[in-house]
VOKETI-119910 format. One record per residue (C-alpha): residue in one letter; x, y, z. Coordinates in steps of 0.2 Angstrom, whole numbers, padded with zeros to 4 digits, always signed. Layout:
REM residues N
AXYZ ...
This chain:
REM residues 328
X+0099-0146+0247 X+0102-0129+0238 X+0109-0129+0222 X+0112-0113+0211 X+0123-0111+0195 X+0124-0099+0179 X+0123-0106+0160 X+0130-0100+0145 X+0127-0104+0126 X+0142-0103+0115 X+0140-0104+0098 X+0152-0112+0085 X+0167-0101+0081 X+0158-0088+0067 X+0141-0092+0069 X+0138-0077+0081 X+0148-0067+0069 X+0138-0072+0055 X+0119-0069+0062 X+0126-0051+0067 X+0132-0047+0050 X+0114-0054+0046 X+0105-0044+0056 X+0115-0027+0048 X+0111-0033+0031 X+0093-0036+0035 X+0094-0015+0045 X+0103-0008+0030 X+0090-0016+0018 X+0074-0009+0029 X+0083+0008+0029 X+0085+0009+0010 X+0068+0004+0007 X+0062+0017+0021 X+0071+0029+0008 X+0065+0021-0006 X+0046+0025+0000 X+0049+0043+0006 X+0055+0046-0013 X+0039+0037-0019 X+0028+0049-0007 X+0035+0064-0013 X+0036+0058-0031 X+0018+0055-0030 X+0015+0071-0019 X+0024+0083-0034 X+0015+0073-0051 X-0001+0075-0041 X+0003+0094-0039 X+0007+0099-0056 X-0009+0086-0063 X-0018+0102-0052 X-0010+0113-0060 X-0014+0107-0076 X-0034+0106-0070 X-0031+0124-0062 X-0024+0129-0079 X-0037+0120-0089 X-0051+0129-0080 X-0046+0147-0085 X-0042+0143-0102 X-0063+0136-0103 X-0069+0150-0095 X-0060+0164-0107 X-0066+0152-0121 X-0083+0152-0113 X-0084+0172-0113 X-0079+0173-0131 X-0090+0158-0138 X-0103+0169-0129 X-0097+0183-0141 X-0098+0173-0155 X-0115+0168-0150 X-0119+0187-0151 X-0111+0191-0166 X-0122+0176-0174 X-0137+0182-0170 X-0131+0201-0177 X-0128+0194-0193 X-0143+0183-0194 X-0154+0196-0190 X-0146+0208-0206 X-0147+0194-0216 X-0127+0190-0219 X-0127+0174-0208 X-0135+0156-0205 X-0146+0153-0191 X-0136+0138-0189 X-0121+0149-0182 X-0131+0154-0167 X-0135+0133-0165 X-0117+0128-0166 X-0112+0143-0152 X-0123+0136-0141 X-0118+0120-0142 X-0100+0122-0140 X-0103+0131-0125 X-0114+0119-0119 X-0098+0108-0121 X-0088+0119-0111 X-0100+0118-0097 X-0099+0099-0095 X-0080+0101-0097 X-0078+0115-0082 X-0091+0101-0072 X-0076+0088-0076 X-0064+0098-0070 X-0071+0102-0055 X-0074+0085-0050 X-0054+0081-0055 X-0050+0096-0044 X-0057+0090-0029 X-0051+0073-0031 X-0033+0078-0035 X-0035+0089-0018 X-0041+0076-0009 X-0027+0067-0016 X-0014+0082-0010 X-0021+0080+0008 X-0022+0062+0007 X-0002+0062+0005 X+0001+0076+0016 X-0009+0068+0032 X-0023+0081+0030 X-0040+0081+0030 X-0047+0076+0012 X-0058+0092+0012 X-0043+0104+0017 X-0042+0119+0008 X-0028+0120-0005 X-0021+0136-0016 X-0018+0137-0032 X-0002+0130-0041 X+0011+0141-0044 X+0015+0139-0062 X+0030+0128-0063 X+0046+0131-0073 X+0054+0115-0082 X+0070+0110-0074 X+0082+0106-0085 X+0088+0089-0087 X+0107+0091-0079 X+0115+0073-0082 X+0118+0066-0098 X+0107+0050-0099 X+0125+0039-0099 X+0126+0043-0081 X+0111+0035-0073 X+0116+0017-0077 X+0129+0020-0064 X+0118+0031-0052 X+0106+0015-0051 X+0118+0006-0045 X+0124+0019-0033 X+0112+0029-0027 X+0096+0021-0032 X+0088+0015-0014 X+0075+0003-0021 X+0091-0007-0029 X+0101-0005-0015 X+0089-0012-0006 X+0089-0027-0014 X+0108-0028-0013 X+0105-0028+0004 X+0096-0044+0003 X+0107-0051-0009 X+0122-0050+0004 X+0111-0055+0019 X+0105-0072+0010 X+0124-0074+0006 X+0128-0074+0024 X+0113-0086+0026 X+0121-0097+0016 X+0136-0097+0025 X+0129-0098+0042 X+0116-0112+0036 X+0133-0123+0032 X+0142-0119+0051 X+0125-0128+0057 X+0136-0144+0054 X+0148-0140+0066 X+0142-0143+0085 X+0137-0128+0098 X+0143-0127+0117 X+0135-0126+0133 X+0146-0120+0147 X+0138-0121+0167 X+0143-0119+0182 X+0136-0123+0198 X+0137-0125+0216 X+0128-0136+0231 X+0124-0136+0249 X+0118-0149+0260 X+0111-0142+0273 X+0112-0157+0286 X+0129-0161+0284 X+0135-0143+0281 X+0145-0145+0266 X+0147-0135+0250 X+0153-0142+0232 X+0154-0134+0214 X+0152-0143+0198 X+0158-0135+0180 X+0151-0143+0164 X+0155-0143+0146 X+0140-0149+0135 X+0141-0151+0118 X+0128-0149+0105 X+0132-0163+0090 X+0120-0160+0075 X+0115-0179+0072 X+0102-0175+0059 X+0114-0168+0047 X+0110-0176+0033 X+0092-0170+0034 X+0089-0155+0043 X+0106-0146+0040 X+0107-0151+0021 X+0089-0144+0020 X+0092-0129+0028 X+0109-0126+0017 X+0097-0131+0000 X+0085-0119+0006 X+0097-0104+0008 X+0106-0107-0007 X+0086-0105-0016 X+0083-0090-0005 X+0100-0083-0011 X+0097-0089-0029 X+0078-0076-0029 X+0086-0062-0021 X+0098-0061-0035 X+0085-0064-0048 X+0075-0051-0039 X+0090-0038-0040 X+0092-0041-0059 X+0073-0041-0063 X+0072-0024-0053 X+0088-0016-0062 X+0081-0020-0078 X+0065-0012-0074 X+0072+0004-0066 X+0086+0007-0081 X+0069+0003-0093 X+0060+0018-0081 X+0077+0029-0084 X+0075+0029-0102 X+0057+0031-0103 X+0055+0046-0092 X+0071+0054-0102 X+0063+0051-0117 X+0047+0060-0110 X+0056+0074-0104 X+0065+0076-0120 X+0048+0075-0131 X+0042+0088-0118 X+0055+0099-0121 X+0053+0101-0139 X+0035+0100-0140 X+0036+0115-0127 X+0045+0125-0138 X+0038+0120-0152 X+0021+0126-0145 X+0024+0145-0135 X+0039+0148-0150 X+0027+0143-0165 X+0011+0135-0162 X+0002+0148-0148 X+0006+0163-0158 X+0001+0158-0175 X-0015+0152-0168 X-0018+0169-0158 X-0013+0177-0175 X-0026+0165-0185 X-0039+0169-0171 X-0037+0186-0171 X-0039+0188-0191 X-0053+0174-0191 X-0064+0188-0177 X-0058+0202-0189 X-0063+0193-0205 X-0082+0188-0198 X-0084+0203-0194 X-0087+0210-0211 X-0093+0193-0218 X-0076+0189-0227 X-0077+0173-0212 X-0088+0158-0211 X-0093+0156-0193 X-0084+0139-0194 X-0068+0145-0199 X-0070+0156-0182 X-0076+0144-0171 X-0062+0129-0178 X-0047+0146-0175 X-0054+0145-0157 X-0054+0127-0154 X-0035+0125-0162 X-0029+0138-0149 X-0039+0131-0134 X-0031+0114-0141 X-0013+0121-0142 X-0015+0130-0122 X-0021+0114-0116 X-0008+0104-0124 X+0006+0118-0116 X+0001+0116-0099 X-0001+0094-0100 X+0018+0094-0109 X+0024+0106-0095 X+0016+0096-0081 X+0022+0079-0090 X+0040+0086-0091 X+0040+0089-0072 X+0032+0073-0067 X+0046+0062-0077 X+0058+0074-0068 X+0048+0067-0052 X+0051+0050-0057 X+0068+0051-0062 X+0071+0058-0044 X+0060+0044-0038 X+0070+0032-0044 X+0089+0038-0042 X+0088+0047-0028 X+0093+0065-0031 X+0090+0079-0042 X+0091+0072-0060 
């Protein structure tokens, strides 16, 4: 005998329908988090960059400060030697540039870790020689914060994402309740007997009846409804933490801004201003060497302090990009 034949599954009306929309839910859901990481990489790429710049920035303002406590060391030792200043002066130079010294040897050790860092994220050999940062400009803030509740819900891929998976454990759901109705199995077939020379054909209808319904089935419906039931909780709990990241890296840039113009418009210059009379006045002994040295230090303080709120500004505008998904 010779038999031959051809079977086909048929699903329960909608079932088949159902595990497609499924499977587009759970593509859609791996594209948006796809999108949801490339942001994060170059998020993370730009705040490294302009943490280099700050270090890059930080270096140069040390060494200028380095050559004029080396000045002030001179200057010390001038006055000591006439009489007019205390030997202590030339001490307290030394030390503070002593204290620049290991300060420049910390830099360099967060400059080539924050290269390193650059390469890492661009696929590049860790060692890879890098330039040096362009200064960067602060971009201004172009939406009112009102608008970003909606962008989140929009355009924000890591929520979107868990939508997705919201509306893919909703068809879940559904699909685990057609598992009570019964699937098909349609054949069909044919014989020959060789000895006697005849042929016949045979078509069958089996039917799949779901007996265990009231274990497996009802299990399979409780377990999609909890599956459903998390991946809503999930999309709340991540809302709320990306409308709490919204308003925190507004409120950075905001502070960032003002301290900015606080700091070139009032600060810088006042302290140049202070320096410059401070060098003036210890010249001809109408200035304690401490009074120099502190003028010094404020306006080191105040250039450091320009170039971290001009880097934090642009890394909370990296963020913010981060998580909406276009320019803020």
């Amino acid at each position: 005998e010779i038999m031959y034949g051809v079977t086909q599954e048929l699903p329960f009306p909608g079932k088949l329908k159902l595990r497609g929309e499924i499977a587009g839910s759970e593509a859609d859901q791996v594209e948006q988090e796809y999108l949801a990481v490339r942001l994060a990489t170059i998020s993370a790429l730009k705040q490294a960059y302009y943490e280099l710049h700050v270090v890059h920035q930080s270096v140069d303002i040390f060494k200028r400060n380095k050559a004029l406590l080396r000045e002030f060391e001179e200057s010390a030792k001038a006055s000591y030697a006439v009489g007019r200043g205390a030997q202590q002066d030339i001490f307290r130079a030394q030390t503070e540039v002593s204290r620049v010294l290991t300060r420049l040897a910390a830099l360099d050790q967060q400059k080539i870790s924050l290269q390193a860092e650059i390469n890492r994220i661009l696929y590049r050999a860790p060692g890879a020689p890098l330039g040096v940062p362009e200064v960067p400009q602060m971009t201004p803030l172009r939406r009112p914060v009102e608008e970003f509740d909606a962008l989140v819900d929009h355009s924000a891929p890591l929520l979107r994402a868990q939508m997705m998976g919201v509306e893919r454990a909703q068809r879940a759901v559904k699909l685990a309740h057609r598992e009570y109705y019964p699937d098909f199995e349609i054949s069909a077939g044919g014989m020959r007997e060789e000895p006697m020379g005849t042929d016949g054909y045979r078509v069958m209808l089996n039917v799949r009846v779901p007996l265990y319904y009231a274990r497996r089935q009802s299990f399979e419906v409780r377990g999609a409804v909890a599956s459903r039931e998390a991946a809503f909780n999930d999309l709340q709990a991540t809302k709320q933490e990306l409308l709490f990241r919204i308003q925190d890296n507004v409120a950075q840039v905001h502070r960032s801004e003002e301290l900015v113009t606080l700091l070139e418009s009032a600060l810088i210059p006042q302290a140049q201003l202070t320096l410059s009379a401070a060098q003036a006045g210890y010249g001809v002994a109408k200035v304690d060497f401490l009074t120099l040295l502190n003028a010094l230090l404020t306006l080191q303080d105040n250039e450091l302090e320009l170039h971290m709120e001009i880097a934090a500004h642009e890394q909370a505008m990296a963020r913010l990009e981060e998580i909406i998904g276009e320019p803020p």
